[in-house]
C-alpha positions in Angstrom: 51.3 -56.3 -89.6 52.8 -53.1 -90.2 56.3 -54.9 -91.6 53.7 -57.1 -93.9 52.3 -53.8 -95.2 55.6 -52.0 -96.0 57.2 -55.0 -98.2 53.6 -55.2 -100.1 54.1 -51.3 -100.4 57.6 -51.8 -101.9 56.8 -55.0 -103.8 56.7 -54.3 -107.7 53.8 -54.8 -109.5 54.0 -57.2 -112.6 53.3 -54.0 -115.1 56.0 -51.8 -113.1 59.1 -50.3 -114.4 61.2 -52.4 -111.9 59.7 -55.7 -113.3 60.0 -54.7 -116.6 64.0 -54.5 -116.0 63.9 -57.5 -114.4 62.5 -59.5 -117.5 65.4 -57.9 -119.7 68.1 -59.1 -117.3 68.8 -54.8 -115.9 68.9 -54.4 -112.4 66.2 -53.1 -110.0 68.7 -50.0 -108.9 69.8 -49.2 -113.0 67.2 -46.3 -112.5 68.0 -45.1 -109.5 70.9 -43.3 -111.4 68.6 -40.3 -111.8 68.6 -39.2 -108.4 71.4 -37.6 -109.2 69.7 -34.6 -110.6 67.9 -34.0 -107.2 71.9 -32.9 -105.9 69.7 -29.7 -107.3 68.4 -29.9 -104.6 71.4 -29.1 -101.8 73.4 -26.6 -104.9 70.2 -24.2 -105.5 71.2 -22.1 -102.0 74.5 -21.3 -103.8 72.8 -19.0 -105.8 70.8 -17.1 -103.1 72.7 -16.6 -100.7 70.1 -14.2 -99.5 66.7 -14.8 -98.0 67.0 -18.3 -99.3 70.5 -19.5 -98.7 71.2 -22.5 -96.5 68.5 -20.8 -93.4 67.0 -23.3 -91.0 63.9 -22.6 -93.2 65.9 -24.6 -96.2 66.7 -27.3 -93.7 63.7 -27.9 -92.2 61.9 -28.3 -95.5 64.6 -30.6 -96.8 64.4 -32.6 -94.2 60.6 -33.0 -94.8 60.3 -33.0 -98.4 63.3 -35.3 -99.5 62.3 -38.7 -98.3 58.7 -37.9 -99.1 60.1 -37.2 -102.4 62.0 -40.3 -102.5 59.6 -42.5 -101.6 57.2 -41.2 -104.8 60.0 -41.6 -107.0 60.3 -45.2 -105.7 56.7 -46.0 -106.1 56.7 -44.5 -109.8 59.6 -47.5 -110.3 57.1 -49.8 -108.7 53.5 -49.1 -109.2 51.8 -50.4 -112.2 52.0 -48.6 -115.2 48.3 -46.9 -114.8 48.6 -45.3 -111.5 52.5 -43.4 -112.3 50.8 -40.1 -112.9 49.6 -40.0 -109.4 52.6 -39.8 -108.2 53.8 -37.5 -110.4 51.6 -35.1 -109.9 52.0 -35.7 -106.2 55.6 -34.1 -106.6 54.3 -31.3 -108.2 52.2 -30.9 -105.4 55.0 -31.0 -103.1 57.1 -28.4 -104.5 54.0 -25.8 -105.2 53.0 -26.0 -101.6 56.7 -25.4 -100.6 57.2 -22.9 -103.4 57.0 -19.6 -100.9 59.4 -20.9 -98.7 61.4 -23.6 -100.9 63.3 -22.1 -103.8 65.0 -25.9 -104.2 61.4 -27.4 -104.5 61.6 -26.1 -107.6 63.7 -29.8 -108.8 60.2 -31.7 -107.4 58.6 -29.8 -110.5 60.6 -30.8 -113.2 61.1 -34.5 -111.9 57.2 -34.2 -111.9 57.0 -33.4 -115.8 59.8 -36.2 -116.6 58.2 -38.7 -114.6 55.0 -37.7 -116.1 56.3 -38.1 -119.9 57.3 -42.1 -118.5 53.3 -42.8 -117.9 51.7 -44.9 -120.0 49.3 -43.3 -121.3 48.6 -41.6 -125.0 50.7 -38.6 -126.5 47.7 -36.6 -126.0 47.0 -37.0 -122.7 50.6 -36.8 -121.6 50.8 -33.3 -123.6 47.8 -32.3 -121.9 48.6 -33.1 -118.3 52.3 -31.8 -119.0 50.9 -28.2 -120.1 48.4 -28.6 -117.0 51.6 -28.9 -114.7 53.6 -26.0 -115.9 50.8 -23.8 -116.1 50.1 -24.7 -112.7 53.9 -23.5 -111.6 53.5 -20.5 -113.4 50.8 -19.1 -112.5 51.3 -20.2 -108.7 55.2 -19.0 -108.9 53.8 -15.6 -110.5 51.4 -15.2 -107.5 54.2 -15.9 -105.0 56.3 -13.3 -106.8 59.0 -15.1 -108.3 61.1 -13.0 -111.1 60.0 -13.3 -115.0 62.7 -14.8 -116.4 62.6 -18.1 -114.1 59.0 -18.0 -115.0 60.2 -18.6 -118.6 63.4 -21.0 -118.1 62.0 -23.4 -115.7 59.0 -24.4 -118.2 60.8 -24.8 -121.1 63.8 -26.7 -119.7 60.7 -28.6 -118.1 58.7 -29.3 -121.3 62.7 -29.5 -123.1 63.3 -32.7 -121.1 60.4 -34.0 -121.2 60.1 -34.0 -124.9 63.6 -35.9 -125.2 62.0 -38.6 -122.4 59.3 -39.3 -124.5 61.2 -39.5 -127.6 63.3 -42.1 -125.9 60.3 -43.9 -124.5 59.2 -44.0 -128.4 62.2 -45.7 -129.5 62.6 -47.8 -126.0 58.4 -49.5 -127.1 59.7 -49.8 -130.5 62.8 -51.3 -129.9 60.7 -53.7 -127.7 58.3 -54.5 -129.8 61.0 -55.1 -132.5 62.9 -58.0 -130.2 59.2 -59.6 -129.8 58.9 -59.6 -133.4 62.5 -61.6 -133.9 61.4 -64.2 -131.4 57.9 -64.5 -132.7 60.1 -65.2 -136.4 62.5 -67.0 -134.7 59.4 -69.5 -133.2 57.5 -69.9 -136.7 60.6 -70.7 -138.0 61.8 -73.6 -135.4 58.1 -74.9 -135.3 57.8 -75.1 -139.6 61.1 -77.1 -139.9 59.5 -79.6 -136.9 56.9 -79.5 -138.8 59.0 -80.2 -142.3 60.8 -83.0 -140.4 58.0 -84.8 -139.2 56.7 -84.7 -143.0 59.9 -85.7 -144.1 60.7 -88.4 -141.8 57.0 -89.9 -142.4 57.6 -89.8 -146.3 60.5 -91.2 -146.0 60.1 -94.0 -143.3 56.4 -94.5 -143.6 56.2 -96.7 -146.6 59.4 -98.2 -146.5 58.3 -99.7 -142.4 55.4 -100.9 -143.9 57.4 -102.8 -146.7 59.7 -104.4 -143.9 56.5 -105.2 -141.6 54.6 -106.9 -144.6 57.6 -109.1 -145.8 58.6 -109.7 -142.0 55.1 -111.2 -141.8 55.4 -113.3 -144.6 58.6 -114.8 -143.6 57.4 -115.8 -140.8 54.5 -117.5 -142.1 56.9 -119.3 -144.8 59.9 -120.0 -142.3 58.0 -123.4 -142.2 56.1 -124.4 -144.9 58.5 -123.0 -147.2 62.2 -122.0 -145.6 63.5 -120.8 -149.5 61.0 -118.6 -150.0 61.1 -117.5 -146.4 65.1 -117.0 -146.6 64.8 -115.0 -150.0 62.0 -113.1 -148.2 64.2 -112.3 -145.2 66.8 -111.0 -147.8 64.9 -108.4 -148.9 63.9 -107.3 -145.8 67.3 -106.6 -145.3 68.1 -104.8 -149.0 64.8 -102.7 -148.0 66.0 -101.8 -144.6 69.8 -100.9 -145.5 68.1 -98.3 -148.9 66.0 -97.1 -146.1 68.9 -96.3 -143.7 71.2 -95.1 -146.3 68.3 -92.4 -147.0 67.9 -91.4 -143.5 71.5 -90.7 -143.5 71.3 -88.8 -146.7 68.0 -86.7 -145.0 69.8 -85.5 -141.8 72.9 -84.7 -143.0 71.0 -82.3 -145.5 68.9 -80.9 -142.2 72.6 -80.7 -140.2 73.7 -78.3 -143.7 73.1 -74.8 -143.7 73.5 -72.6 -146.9 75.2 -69.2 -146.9 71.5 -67.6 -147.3 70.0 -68.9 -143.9 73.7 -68.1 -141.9 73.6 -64.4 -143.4 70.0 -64.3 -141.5 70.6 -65.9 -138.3 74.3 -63.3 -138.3 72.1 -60.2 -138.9 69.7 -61.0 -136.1 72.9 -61.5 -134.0 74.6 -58.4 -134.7 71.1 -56.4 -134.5 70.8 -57.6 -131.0 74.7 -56.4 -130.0 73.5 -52.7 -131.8 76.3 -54.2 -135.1 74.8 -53.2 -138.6 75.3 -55.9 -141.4 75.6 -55.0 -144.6 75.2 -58.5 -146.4 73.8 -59.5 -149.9 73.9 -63.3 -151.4 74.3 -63.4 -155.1 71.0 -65.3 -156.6 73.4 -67.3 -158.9 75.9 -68.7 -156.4 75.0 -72.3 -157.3 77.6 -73.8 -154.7 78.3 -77.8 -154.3 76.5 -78.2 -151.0 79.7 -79.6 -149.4 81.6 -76.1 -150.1 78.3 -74.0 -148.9 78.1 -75.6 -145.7 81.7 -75.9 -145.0 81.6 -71.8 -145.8 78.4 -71.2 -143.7 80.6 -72.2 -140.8 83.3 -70.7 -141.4 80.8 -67.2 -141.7 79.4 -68.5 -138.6 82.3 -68.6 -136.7 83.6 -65.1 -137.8 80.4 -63.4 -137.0 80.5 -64.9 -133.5 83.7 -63.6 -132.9 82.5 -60.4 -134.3 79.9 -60.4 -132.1 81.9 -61.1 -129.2 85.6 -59.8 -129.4 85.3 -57.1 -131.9 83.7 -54.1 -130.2 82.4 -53.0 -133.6 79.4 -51.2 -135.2 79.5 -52.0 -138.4 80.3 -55.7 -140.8 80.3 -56.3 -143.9 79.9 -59.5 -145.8 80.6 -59.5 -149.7 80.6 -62.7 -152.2 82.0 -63.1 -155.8 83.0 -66.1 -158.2 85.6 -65.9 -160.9 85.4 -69.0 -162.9 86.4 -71.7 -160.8 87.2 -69.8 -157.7 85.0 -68.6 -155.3 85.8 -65.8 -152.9 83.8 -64.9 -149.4 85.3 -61.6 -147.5 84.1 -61.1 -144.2 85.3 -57.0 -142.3 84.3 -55.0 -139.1 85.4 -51.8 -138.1 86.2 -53.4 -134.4 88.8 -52.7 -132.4 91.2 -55.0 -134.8 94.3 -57.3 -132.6 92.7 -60.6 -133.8 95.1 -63.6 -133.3 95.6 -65.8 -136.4 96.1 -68.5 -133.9 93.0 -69.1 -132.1 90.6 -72.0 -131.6 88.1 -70.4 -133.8 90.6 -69.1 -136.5 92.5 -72.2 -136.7 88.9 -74.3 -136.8 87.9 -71.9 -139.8 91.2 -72.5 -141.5 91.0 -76.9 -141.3 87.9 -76.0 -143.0 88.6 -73.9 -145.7 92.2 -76.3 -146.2 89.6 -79.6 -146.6 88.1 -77.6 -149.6 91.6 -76.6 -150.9 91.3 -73.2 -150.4 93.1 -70.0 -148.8 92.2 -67.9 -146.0 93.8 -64.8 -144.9 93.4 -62.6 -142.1 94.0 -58.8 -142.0 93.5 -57.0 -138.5 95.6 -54.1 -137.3 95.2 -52.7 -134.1 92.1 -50.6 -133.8 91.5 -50.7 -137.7 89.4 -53.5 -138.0 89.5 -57.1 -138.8 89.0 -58.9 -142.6 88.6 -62.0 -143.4 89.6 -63.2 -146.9 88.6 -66.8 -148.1 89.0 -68.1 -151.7 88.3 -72.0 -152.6 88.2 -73.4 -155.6 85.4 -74.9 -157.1 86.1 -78.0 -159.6 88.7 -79.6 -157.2 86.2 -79.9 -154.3 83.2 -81.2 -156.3 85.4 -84.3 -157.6 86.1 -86.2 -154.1 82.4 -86.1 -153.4 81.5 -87.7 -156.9 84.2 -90.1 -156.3 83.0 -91.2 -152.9 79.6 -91.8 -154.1 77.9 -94.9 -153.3 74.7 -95.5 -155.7 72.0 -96.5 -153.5 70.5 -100.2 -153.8 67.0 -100.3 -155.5 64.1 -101.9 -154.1 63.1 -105.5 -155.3 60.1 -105.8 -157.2 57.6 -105.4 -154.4 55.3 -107.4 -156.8 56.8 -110.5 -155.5 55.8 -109.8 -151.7 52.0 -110.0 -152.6 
């Protein structure tokens, strides 16, 4: 029984600050990092070496307080979200009941007023239960006869921390909220091209199956009583059906293209996420052939991965510009620079920008960055996909079918 009751006591709840790291991939232990601060704790008889030095007093309230205070700083990781300030306020208790004996209780307080900023709760009340706190130690460690000046520092390096906390908890909720946001985009998006498939696909297929059913039947019904008829039939069931697979084709290799536009958006949620600032603009008049667009979209593609992955930067830049015939796409970071001009993905983005006739050239010192320069003409690489055109067969008068 008792076993049963400690794990449910150390179990997080689903609104707890150890669940919460759990859902973004941290560890359960990443905040256990702050119990560093209460090596206050064991330092503070240094400087009284006095009354309050290292007596058996100081040991026996350590030996009390500390694991009570540890467990409340473990059940502020793992009660829900509502109940934190209890236990906050509990560690204020504990050093203002010790504060005539304790002189290192005084670390209990100002955990108190940081864990206290981490509640949920409204600014407001936070403020007000903050204030409540340190005018609770002052006017206890006044009564107890501690000297002015601590009466001063301890509450404003209290209320100082505290402030930065909840300033960081600000950005923390926003930054949250900001990642919900991209996935709630990054949903509508996926579920409106379905949904522009499935209207494509039933444009395109829908009357054209209907066609090859209504002719199939026909056949049939003539494959006896007239086999000429049936046979010429039959025929264009089979012109129908090749026009209609020759526009599938056409319709998936347009969804398998991307354009420069919709890479550019998809790199500057992926450099967002890895804290990487894109500054990126696409020209309204590019006006690409859509065979040198999507060849550069991945060769952006693959240079923001490896940005993403290898470069160790904060900032890229993307920049775009057309003189005449030529076309010119420059991709930089300020990364850590010592790209090799021979890798996979280098040499994968160089087959690609050769197929279009082009150039690309690769600048990256050594902790200076890396830049990416490619230049491909455009009137060369229009002309092999006019001359490998096929013009599509037209349907047969469908007049004939009635």
């Amino acid at each position: 029984m008792i076993p049963a009751r400690v794990s449910r006591w150390f179990a997080p709840a689903p609104d707890s600050g150890v669940a919460d790291d759990l859902r973004r991939g941290k560890s359960p232990w990443a905040d256990s990092v702050h119990l560093l601060w209460s090596l206050w704790i064991f330092v503070t008889p240094l400087f009284d070496g006095g009354v309050h030095g290292y007596t058996r007093m100081w040991l026996a309230c350590t030996l009390v307080s500390y694991p009570v205070f540890l467990l409340l700083f473990a059940r502020i990781q793992l009660a829900p979200w509502r109940t934190t300030h209890f236990y906050a306020w509990a560690m204020a208790a504990l050093c203002f009941v010790l504060l005539r004996w304790y002189p290192s209780g005084l670390s209990y307080y100002v955990y108190a007023c940081v864990m206290l900023s981490h509640c949920r709760m409204s600014f407001r009340a936070r403020l007000i239960q903050l204030l409540l706190v340190n005018a609770t130690f002052v006017a206890l460690a006044s009564w107890v006869g501690y000297p002015a000046a601590l009466l001063v520092v301890m509450p404003v390096s209290a209320l100082g921390i505290s402030a930065i906390v909840m300033v960081e908890s600000v950005y923390k909720e926003k930054d949250a909220a900001l990642r919900l946001s991209q996935d709630e985009i990054r949903r509508l998006a996926t579920l409106a091209e379905r949904e522009r498939i499935g209207r494509d696909l039933h444009d395109l297929l829908g009357h054209t199956l209907s066609l090859v059913t209504l002719k199939s039947e026909l056949a049939r019904k003539l494959a006896l009583a007239d086999p000429p008829r049936a046979q010429r039939e039959m025929e264009e069931v089979e012109r129908v059906s090749r026009h209609a697979l020759a526009e599938v084709r056409a319709a998936v290799t347009g969804m398998r293209r991307s354009d420069l536009a919709a890479e550019l958006s998809s790199a500057r949620l992926m450099l967002e996420a890895s804290n990487i600032a894109l500054d990126a603009e696409v020209p309204v008049s590019l006006e690409l052939p859509p065979e040198i667009e999507a060849s550069l979209a991945l060769v952006l593609r693959e240079a923001v991965t490896n940005i993403h992955r290898h470069a160790r930067a904060t900032t890229a830049h993307v920049a775009f510009s057309r003189e005449a015939e030529r076309f010119h796409m420059r991709i930089s970071d300020n990364g850590r620079g010592g790209l090799a001009a021979h890798g996979n993905g280098i040499s994968g983005m160089r087959e690609r920008v050769r197929a279009l006739g082009g150039t690309l050239s690769i600048a990256s010192p050594a902790r200076r960055g890396t830049t990416l320069d490619v230049e491909v003409p455009l009137c060369t690489a229009s002309k092999p996909a006019a001359a490998n055109a096929r013009p599509v067969p037209a349907l047969a008068d469908q007049g004939s079918a009635a």
